[in-house]
N, C-alpha and C positions, 0 to 999 in steps of 0.2 A: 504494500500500500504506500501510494506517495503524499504528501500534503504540501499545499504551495507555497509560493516560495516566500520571504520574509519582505514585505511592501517595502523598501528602501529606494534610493534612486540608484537607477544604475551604474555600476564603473565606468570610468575613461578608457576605451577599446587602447590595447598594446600594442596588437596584430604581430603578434610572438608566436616561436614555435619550438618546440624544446625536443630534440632526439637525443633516444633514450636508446643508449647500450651495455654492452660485455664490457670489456675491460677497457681501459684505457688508453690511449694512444694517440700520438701526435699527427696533428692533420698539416699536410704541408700544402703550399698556396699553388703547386703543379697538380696534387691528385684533385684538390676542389674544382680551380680551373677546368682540367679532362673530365670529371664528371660534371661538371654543370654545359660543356659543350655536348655532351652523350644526353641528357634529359632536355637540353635545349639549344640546340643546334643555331637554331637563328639569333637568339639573342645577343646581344653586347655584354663581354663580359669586362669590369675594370675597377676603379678604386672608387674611392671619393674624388678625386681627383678628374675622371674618365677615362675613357674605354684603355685598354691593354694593350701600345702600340709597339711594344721588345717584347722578346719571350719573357716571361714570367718566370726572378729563380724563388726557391722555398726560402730566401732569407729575409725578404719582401712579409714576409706573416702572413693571416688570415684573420685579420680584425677589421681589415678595412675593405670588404668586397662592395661592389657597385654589380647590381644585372638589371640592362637596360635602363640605365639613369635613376636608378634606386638603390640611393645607399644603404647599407645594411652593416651590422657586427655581428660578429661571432665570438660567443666562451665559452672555449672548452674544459671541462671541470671534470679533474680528478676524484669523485667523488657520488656515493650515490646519494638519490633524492631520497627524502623520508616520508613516510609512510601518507601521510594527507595528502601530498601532491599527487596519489592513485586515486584518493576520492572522489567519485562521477557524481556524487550525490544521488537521492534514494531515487532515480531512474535510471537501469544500466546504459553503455553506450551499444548503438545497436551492432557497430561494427567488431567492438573489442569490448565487451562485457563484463572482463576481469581483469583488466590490467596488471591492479596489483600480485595477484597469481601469476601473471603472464610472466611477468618483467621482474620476478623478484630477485634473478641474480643477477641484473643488473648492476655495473660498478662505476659507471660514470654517462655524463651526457655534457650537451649541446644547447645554448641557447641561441635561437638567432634571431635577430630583432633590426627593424628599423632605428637611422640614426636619427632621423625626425617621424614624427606621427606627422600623418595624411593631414590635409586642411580641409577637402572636401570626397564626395561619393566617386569620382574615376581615380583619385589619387591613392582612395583603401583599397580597388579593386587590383591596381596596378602595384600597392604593397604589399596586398596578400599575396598577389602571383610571384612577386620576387623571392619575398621570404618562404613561400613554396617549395620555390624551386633553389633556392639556397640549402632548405633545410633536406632536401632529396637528395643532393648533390652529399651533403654530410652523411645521410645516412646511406649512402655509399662508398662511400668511403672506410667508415667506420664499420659498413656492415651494420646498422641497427636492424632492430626489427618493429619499429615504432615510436610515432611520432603525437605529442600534443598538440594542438591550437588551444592557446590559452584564453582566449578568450569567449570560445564557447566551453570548457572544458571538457573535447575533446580528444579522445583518443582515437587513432586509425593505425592499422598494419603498414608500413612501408609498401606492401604489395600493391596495396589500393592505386595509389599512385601512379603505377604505371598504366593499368586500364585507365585511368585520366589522362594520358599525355594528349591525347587526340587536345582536348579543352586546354589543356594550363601548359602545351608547350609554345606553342608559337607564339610571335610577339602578339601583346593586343589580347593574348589567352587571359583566363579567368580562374581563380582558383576557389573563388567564391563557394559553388556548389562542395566540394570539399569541407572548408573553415565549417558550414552548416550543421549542425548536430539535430537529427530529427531523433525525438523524444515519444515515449508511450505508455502508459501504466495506469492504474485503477486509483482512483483518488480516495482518501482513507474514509471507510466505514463505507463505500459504494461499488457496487458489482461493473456499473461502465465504465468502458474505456475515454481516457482522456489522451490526445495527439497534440503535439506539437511540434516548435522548432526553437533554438536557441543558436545564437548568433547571427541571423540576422542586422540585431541591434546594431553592429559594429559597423558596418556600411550606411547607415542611417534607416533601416528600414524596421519597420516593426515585425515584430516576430508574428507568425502564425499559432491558433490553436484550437483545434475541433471542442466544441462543447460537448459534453458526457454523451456517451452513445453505445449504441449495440454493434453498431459495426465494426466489419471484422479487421483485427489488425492489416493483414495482407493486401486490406484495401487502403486504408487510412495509410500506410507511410509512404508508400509510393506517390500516392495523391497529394499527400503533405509535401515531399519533395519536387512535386510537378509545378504547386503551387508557389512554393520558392523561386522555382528557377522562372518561372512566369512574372514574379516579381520584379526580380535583377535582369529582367530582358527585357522585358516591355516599361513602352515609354508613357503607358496609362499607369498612373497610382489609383491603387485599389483602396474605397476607401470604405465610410459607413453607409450603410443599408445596399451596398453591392451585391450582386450575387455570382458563383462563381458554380461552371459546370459541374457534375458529381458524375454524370456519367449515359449525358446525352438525353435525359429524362429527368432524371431529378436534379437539384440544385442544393448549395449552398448561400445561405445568408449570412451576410457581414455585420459584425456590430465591434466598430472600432472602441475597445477597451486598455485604462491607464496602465495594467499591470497585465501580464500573461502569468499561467499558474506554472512556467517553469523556469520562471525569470523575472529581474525587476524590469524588464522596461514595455514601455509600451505594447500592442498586440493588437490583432485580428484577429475575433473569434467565431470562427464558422460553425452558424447551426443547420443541420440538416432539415430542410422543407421537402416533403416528398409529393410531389409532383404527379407520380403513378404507385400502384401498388407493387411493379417489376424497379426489381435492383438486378445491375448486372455490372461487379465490379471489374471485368475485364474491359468495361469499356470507357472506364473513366479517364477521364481528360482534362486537360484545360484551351 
């Protein structure tokens, strides 16, 4: 059972990403370089300064990477994470469930983070793609097997990743869908399901969140995520008393709400209006 989240206002997005490995060892500025050409080919890779016009030696470090005019740092730490920085809070993540299990013999990681925060909505999408692809690049290097986004408190397999390269390699790519963490679980003392999504927020957009219902999980995340990505594509904002398709017959209703039940910030919360008496979740859409 989950209960929501504590009404506070939301944090300042970091757009950080933290990989997590075995043992320790030193990343040098030749292997990051060759893997960040291998995951992305097209981009520019270079300092603060700009692009990387001599070969690149390893005495040069790796604090100061730039990919594609996004400066970025890196610290790599001798050391493991403690025990709360695994907590997903009481809804699993749906890609990695256990982390703390997963990753406990981990002995050190990776932070990589923007040297400035974004100013506006193309400037987060274009530093989540960097630090993306920065933090891919490390965990190849390193060999992780897993990666945080800190700001949805997300966990993913490094795996995932590469089925993404299509979207978050090439320049102008998106890593947005990714950073998204879609949420699901029974709300305390209630047999319905409650959907949602968490980060959002950080791009400026409000998070999504189905109101209590009988439908089936297998419907609702896919749909949640469709919904998302319909969000960060389209140049219509979704806003209150909208409705959004469910699945070619029936609909969802919008009712723009201050808090989401799995986050502090703002939200869209979709109630199911049934339309017809036939559901047929294979054909939902947006």
């Amino acid at each position: 059972m989950i209960s929501p989240a504590t009404k506070t206002a939301a944090p300042e997005p970091q757009y950080s990403a933290t990989v997590i490995y075995g043992s320790y060892s030193e990343i040098r500025l030749t292997q990051l370089i060759a893997a960040l050409r291998r995951v992305a080919p097209s981009s520019v890779v270079g300092d603060w300064l700009g692009p990387v016009r001599t070969p690149p030696t390893d005495a040069l470090g790796t604090d100061m990477i730039s990919v594609d005019g996004i400066s970025l740092t890196l610290l790599n730490v001798d050391k493991a994470l403690p025990a709360p920085f695994f907590d997903t809070g009481p809804v699993p993540n749906q890609l990695m469930p256990n982390p703390r299990q997963l990753l406990h013999n981990h002995r050190a990681y990776v932070s990589v983070m923007p040297a400035q925060l974004p100013q506006d909505g193309p400037s987060a999408v274009a530093t989540a793609r960097a630090v993306t692809l920065l933090a891919w690049a490390v965990a190849i290097v390193t060999r992780a097997e897993a990666l945080k986004w800190t700001d949805a408190n997300n966990f993913i397999p490094v795996s995932v990743l590469k089925g993404c390269a299509a979207m978050l390699s090439p320049v102008g790519g998106t890593a947005v869908p990714i950073w998204v963490r879609i949420l699901a679980g029974r709300a305390h003392g209630q047999q319905k399901i409650i959907a949602g999504s968490c980060g959002l927020w950080a791009f400026g957009l409000p998070e999504i969140e189905y109101a209590p219902t009988d439908l089936p999980l297998e419907y609702l995340l896919p749909h949640a995520y469709s919904v998302c990505l319909h969000m960060f594509r389209s140049d219509y904002d979704v806003k209150n008393n909208d409705t959004i398709d469910a699945d070619g017959k029936n609909v969802f209703k919008v009712e723009a709400i201050k808090h989401g039940f799995f986050g502090k910030a703002p939200a869209l919360r979709l109630s199911w209006l049934a339309a017809s008496k036939s559901f047929n979740p294979n054909q939902a859409m947006i």
